[in-house]
C-alpha positions as CSV (number, residue, x, y, z in Angstrom):
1,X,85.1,101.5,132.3
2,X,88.1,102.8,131.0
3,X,89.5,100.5,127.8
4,X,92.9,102.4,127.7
5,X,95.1,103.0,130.4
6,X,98.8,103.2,131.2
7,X,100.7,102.8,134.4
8,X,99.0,101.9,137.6
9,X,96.0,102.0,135.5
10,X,96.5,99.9,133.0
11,X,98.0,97.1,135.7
12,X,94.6,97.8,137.7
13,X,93.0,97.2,134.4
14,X,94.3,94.2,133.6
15,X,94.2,92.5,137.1
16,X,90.2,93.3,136.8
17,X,89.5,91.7,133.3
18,X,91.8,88.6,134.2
19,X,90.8,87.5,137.8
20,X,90.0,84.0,137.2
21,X,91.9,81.2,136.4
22,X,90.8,79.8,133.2
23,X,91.0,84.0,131.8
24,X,94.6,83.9,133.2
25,X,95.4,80.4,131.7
26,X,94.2,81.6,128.5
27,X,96.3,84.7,128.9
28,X,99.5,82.8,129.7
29,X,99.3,80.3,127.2
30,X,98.7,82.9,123.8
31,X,100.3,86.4,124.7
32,X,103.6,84.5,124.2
33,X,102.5,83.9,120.9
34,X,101.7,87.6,120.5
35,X,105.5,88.7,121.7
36,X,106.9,86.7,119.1
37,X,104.9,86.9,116.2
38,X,105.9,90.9,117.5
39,X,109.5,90.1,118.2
40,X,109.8,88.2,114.8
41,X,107.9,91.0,112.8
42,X,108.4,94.1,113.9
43,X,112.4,94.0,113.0
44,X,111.3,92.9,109.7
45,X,108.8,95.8,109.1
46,X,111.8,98.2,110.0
47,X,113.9,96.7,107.4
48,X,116.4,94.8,109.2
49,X,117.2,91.1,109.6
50,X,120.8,91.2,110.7
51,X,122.0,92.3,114.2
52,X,119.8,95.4,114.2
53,X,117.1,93.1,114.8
54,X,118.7,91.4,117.6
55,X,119.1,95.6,119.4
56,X,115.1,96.2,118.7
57,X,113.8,93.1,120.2
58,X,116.6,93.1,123.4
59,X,115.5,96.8,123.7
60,X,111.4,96.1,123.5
61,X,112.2,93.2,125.8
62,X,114.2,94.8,128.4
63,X,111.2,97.8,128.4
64,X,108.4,95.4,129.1
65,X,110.3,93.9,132.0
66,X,111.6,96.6,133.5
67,X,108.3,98.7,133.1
68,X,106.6,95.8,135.1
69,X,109.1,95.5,137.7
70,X,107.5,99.1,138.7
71,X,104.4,97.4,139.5
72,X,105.0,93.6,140.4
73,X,108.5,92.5,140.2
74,X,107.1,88.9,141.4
75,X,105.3,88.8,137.8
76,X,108.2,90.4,136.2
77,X,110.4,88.0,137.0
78,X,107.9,84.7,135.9
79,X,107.8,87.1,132.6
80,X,111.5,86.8,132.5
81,X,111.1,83.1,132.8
82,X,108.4,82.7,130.0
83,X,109.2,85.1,127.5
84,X,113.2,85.0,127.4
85,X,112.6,81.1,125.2
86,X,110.0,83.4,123.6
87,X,112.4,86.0,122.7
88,X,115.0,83.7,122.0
89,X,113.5,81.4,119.6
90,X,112.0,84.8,117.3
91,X,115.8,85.9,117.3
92,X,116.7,82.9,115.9
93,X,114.1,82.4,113.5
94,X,115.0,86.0,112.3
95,X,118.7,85.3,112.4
96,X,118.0,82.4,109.5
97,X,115.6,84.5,107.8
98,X,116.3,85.4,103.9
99,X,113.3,87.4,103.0
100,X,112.0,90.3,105.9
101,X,108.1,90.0,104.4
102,X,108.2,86.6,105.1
103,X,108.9,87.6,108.8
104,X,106.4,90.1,108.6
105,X,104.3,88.1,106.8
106,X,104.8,85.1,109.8
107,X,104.6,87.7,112.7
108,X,101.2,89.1,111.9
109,X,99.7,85.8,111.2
110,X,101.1,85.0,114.7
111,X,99.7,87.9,116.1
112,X,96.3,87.4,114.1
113,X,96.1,84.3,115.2
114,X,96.8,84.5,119.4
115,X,95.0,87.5,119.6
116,X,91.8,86.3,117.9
117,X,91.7,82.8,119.7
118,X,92.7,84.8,123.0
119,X,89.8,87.3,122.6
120,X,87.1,84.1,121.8
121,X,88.1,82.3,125.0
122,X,88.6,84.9,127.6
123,X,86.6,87.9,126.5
124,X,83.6,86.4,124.8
C-alpha cells in the first residue's frame, strides 16, 4: 500500500483509509484543529506576525481549496464552510499576538495534540 501519494492518488488514498463514519467523524472533528494550530504557527515560524501573516495563511488556504476543487468540488466547498471560522479565528489570534514563539509554541502543541488523538481513534 502506498503511504505517500499526491493528486488522484493521494484523494484515492484517503477515501480508502476513511470509509466509515466514525473514521470520518474523527477526521472532521480534529483536522480543523491541525489547520490552525498550522495557520497560527507557521506565519510565526517565518517571522512575521503583522499582515504578512494574514498573505501566507490566505495563500495556504486558497491552495488547499482550490487543489480539491480538482478532485471533489462538493467537498471543497463543505471545506470552505468549516475551515474559513478555522482560518479566521488563527488570523485573529495572530493579529493580537506580541511574541511569534508563543504562536509557534501554541501551533505545534495544536498540531501535537489533534494529530496524536486523531491517530489513537481512527488509525489504531
Amino acid at each position: 500500500m502506498t503511504l505517500i501519494c499526491l493528486g488522484q492518488c493521494g484523494y484515492d488514498l484517503y477515501a480508502e483509509i476513511h470509509q466509515n463514519y466514525y473514521n470520518q467523524l474523527i477526521h472532521g472533528l480534529f483536522m480543523p484543529l491541525v489547520v490552525y494550530g498550522t495557520f497560527l504557527g507557521f506565519p510565526a515560524l517565518l517571522g512575521t506576525l503583522d499582515t504578512h501573516a494574514y498573505t501566507i495563511q490566505l495563500a495556504v488556504y486558497c491552495f488547499y481549496v482550490g487543489y480539491y476543487m480538482l478532485f471533489d468540488p462538493v467537498g471543497a466547498l463543505m471545506s470552505i464552510a468549516l475551515y474559513t471560522p478555522v482560518y479566521y479565528l488563527a488570523g485573529r489570534q495572530v493579529y493580537k499576538a506580541t511574541s511569534r514563539w508563543r504562536n509557534v509554541t501554541l501551533g505545534l502543541a495544536w498540531i501535537f495534540a489533534a494529530v496524536g488523538i486523531h491517530e489513537f481513534f481512527v488509525h489504531a
